[in-house]
C-alpha positions, -999 to 999 in steps of 0.1 A, spaced: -21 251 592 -27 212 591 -3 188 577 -19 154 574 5 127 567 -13 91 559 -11 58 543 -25 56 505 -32 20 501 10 14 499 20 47 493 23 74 520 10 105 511 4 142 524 -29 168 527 -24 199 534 -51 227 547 -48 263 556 -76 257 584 -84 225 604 -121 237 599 -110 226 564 -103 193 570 -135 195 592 -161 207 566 -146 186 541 -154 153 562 -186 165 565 -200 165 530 -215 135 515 -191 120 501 -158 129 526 -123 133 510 -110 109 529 -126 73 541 -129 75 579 -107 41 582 -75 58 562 -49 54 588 -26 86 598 11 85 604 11 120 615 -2 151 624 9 188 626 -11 214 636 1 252 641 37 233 636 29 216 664 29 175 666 -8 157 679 -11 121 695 -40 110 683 -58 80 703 -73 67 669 -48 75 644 -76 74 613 -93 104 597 -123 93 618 -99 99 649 -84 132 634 -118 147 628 -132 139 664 -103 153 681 -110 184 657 -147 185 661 -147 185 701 
């Protein structure tokens, strides 16, 4: 499981996906679900915390996509 938690303009919000492929694919189409700039407070995978380097969804999908 992936637990994306990120700012919404001034609002914090949270995605959740069964699959980090998920949340891969989906950055992937044409138009992404999220903007690669959308900054990310944090990050559970598996139930486990990630440090991300670049704490954006364009950070969050290269870690994924290695």
């Amino acid at each position: 499981m992936l637990v994306i938690k990120y700012v919404n303009g001034q609002n914090s919000a949270e995605k959740i996906y069964q699959k980090a492929a998920e949340f891969v694919a989906n950055q992937q189409l044409e138009v992404p679900y999220f903007e690669d700039y959308v900054q990310i407070t944090e990050v559970i995978l598996d139930g486990k915390p990630l440090t991300l380097a670049d704490a954006t969804m364009r950070g969050l999908y290269n870690y994924l996509n290695q």
